[in-house]
The first five atom37 places (N, CA, C, CB, O) and aatype in JSON, in Angstrom:
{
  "aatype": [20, 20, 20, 20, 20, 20, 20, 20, 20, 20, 20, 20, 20, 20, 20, 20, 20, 20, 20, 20, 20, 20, 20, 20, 20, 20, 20, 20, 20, 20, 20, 20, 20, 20, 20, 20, 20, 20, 20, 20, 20, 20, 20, 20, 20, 20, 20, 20, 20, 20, 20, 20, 20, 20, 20, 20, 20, 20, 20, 20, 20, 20, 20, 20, 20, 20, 20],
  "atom_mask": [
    [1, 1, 1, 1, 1],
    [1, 1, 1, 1, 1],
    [1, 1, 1, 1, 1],
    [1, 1, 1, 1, 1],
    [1, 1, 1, 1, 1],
    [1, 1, 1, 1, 1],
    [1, 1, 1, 1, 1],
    [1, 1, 1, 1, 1],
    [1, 1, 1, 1, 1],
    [1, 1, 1, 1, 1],
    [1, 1, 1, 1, 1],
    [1, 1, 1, 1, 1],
    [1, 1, 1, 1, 1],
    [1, 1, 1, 1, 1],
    [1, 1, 1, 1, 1],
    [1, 1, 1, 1, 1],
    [1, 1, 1, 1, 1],
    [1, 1, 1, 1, 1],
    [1, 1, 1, 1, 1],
    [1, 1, 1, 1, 1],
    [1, 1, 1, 1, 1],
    [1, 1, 1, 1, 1],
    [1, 1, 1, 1, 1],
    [1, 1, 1, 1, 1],
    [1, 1, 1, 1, 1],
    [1, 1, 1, 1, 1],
    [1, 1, 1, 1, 1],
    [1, 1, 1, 1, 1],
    [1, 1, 1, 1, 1],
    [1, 1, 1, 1, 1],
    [1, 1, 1, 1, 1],
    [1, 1, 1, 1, 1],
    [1, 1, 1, 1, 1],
    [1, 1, 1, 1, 1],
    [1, 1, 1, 1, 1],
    [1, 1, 1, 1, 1],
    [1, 1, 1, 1, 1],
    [1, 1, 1, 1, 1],
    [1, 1, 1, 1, 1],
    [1, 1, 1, 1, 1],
    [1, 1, 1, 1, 1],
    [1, 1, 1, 1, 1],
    [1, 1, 1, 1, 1],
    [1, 1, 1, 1, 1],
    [1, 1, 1, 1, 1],
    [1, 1, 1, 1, 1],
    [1, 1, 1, 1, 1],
    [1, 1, 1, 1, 1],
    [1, 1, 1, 1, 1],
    [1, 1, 1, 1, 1],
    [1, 1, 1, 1, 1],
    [1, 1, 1, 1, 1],
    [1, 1, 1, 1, 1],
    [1, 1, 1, 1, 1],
    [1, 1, 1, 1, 1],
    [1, 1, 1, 1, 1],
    [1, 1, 1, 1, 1],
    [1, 1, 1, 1, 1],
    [1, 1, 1, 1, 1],
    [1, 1, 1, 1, 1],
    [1, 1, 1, 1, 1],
    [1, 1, 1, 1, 1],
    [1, 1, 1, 1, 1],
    [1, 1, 1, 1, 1],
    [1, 1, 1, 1, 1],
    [1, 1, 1, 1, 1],
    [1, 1, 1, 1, 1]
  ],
  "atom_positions": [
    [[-17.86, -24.63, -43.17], [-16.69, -25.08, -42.42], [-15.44, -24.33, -42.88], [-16.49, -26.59, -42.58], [-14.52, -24.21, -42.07]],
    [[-15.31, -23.73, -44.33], [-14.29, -23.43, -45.04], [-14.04, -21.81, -44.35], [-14.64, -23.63, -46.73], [-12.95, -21.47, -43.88]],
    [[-14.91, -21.15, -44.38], [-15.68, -19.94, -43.82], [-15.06, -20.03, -42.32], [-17.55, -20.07, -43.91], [-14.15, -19.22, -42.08]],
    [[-15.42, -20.85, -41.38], [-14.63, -20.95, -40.28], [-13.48, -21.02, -40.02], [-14.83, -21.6, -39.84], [-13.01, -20.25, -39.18]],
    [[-12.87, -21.72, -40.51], [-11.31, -21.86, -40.33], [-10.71, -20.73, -41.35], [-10.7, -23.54, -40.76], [-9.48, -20.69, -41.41]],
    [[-11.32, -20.0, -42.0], [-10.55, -18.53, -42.37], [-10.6, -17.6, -41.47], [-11.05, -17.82, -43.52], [-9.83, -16.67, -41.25]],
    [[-12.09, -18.11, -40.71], [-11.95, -16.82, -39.58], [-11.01, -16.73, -38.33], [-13.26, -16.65, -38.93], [-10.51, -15.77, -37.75]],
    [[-10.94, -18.24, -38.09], [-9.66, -18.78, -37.44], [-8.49, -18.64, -37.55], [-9.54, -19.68, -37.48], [-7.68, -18.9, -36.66]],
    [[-8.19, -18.18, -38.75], [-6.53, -18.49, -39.22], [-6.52, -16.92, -39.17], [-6.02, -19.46, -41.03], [-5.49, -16.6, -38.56]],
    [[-7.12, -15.98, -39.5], [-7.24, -14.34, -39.76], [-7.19, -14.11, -38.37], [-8.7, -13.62, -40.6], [-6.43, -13.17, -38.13]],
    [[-7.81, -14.69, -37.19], [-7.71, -14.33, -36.26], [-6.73, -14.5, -35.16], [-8.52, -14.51, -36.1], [-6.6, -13.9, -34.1]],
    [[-6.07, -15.47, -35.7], [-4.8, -16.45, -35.12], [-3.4, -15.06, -35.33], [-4.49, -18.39, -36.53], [-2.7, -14.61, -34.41]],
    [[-3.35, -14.61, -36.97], [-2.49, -13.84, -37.1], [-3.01, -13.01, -36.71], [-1.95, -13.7, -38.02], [-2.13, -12.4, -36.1]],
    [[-3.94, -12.43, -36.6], [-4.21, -10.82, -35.7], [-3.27, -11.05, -34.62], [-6.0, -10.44, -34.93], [-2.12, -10.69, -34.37]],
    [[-4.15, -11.78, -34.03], [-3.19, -11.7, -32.36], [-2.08, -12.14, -32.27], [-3.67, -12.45, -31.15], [-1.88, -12.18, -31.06]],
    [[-0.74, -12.7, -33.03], [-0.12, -13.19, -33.39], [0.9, -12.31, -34.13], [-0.71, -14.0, -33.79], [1.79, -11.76, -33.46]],
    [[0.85, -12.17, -35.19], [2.08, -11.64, -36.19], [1.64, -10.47, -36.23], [2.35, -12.26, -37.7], [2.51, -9.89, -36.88]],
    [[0.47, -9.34, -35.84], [0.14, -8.34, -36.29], [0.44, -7.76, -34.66], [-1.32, -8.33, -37.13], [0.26, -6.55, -34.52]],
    [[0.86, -8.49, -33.48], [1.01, -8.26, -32.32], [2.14, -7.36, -32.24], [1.08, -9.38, -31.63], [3.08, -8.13, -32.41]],
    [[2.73, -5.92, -32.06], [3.98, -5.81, -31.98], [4.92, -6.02, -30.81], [4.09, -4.82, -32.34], [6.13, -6.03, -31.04]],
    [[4.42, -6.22, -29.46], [5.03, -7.42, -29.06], [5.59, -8.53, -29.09], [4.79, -7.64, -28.81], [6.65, -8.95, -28.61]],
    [[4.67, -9.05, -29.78], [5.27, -10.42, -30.29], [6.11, -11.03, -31.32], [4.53, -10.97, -30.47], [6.65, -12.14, -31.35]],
    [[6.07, -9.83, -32.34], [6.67, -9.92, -33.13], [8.04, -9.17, -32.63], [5.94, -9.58, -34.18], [9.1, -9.63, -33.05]],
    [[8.07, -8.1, -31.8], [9.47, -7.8, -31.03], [10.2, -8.69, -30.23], [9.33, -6.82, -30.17], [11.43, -8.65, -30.27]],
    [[9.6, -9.5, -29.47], [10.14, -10.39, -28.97], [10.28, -11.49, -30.1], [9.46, -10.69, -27.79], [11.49, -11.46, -30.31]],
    [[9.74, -12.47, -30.97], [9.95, -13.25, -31.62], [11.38, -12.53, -32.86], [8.46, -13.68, -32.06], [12.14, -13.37, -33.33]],
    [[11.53, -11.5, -33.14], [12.52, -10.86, -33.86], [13.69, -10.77, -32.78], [12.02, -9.43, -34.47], [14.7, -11.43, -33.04]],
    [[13.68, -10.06, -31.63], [14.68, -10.63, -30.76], [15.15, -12.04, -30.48], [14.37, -10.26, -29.73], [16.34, -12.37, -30.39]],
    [[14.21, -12.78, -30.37], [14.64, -14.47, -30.23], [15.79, -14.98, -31.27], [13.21, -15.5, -30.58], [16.84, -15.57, -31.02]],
    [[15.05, -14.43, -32.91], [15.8, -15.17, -33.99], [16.88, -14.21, -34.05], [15.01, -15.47, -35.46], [17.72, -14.67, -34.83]],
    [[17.43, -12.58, -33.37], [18.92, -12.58, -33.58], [19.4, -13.08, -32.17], [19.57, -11.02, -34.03], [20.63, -13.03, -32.11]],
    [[18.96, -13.42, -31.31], [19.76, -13.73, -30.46], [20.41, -15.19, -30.34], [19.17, -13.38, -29.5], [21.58, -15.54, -30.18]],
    [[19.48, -15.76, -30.44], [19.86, -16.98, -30.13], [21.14, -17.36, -31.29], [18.5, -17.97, -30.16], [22.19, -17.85, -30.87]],
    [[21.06, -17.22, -31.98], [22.56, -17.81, -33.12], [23.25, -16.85, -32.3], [22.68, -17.48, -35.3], [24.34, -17.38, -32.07]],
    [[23.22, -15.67, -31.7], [24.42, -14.66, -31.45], [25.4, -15.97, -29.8], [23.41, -12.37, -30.7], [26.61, -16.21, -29.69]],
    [[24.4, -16.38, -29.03], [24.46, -16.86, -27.95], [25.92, -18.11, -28.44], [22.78, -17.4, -27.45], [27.1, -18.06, -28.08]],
    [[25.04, -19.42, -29.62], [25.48, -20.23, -30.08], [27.16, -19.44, -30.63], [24.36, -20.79, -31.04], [28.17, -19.97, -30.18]],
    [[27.28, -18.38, -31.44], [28.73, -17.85, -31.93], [29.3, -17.52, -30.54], [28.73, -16.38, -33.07], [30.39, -18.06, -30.37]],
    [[29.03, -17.08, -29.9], [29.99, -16.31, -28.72], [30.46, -17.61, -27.89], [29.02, -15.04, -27.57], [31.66, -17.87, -27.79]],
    [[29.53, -18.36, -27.34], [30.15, -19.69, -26.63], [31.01, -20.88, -27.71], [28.71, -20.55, -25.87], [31.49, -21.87, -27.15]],
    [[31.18, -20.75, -29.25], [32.1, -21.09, -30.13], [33.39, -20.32, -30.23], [31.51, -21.11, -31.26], [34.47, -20.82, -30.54]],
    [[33.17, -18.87, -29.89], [34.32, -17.95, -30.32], [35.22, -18.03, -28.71], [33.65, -16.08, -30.91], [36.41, -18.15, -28.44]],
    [[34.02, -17.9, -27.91], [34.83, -18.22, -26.19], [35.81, -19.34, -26.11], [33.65, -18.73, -24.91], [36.86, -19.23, -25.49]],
    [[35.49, -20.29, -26.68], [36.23, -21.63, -26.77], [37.18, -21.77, -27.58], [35.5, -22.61, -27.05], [38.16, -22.46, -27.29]],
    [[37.06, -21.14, -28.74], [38.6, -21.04, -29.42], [39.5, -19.92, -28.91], [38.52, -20.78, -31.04], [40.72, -19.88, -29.06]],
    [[38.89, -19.21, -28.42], [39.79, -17.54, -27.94], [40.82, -18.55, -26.31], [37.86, -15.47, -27.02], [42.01, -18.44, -26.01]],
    [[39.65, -19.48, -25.56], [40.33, -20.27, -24.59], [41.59, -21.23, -25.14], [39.24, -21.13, -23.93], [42.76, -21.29, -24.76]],
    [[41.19, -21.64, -25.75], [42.28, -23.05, -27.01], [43.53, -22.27, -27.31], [41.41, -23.55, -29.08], [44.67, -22.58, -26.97]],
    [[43.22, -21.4, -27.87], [44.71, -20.22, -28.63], [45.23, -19.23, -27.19], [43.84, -18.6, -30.35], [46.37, -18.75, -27.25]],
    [[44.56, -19.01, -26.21], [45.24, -18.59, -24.62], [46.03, -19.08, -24.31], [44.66, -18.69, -23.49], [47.14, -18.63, -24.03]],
    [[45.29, -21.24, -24.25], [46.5, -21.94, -23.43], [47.77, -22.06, -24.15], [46.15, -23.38, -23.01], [48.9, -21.89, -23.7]],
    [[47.33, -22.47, -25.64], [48.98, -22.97, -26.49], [49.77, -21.56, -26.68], [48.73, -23.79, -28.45], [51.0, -21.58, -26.68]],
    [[49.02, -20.29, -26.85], [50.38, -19.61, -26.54], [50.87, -19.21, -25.23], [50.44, -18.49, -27.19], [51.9, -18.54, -25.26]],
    [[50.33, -19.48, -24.01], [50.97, -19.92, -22.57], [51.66, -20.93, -22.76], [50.05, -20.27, -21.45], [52.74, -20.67, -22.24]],
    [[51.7, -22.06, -23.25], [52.67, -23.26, -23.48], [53.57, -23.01, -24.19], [52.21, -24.35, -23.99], [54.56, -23.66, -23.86]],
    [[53.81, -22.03, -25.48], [54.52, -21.6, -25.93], [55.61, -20.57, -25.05], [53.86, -21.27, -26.81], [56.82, -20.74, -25.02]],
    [[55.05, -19.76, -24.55], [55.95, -19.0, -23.69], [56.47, -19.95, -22.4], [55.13, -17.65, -23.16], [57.41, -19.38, -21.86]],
    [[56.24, -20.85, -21.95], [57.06, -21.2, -21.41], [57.85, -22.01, -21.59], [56.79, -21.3, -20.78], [58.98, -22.13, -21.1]],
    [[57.11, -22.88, -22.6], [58.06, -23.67, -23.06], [59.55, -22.75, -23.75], [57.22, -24.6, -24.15], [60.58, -23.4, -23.6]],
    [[59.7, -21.75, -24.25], [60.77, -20.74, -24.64], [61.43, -20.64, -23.61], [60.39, -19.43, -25.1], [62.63, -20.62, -23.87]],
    [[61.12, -20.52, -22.14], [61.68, -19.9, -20.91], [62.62, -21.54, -20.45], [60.14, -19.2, -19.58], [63.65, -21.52, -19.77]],
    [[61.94, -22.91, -21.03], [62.41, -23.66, -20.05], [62.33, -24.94, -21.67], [61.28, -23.79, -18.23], [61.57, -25.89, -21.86]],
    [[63.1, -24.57, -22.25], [63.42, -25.03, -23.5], [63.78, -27.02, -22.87], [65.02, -23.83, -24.28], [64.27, -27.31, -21.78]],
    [[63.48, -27.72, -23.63], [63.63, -29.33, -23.41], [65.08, -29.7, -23.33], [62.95, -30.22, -24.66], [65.53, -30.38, -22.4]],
    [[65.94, -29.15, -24.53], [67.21, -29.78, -24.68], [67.81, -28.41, -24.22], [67.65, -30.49, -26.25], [67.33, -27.29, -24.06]],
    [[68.7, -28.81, -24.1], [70.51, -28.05, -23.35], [71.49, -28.42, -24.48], [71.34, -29.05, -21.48], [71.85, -29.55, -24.78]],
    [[71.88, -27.15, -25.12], [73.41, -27.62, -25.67], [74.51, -27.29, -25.25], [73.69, -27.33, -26.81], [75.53, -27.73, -25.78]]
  ]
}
């Protein structure tokens, strides 16, 4: 039984991790995906710091108080 499931597991990574397909695509997966997660974090603060310095400039143009 022990004998079997080595031949199983040897054969699992053949087709598997020794695949260079698969291992190209599975190496693409793990840089992409965190790249995906940073860019839709960095999009959202780059949006946040757009609007307040648009609020800033106008607020300069059309100041609250009058002296």
């Amino acid at each position: 039984m022990d004998i079997f499931n080595q031949e199983v597991s040897q054969e699992i990574i053949r087709l598997t991790w020794r695949n260079p397909a698969f291992m190209a695509i599975s190496i693409a997966l793990i840089w992409l995906i965190p790249q995906l997660f940073i860019r839709r974090i960095l999009s959202k603060n780059y949006e946040k710091k757009k609007l307040k310095k648009q609020k800033d400039k106008i607020g300069k143009l059309y100041p609250k108080t009058l002296k």
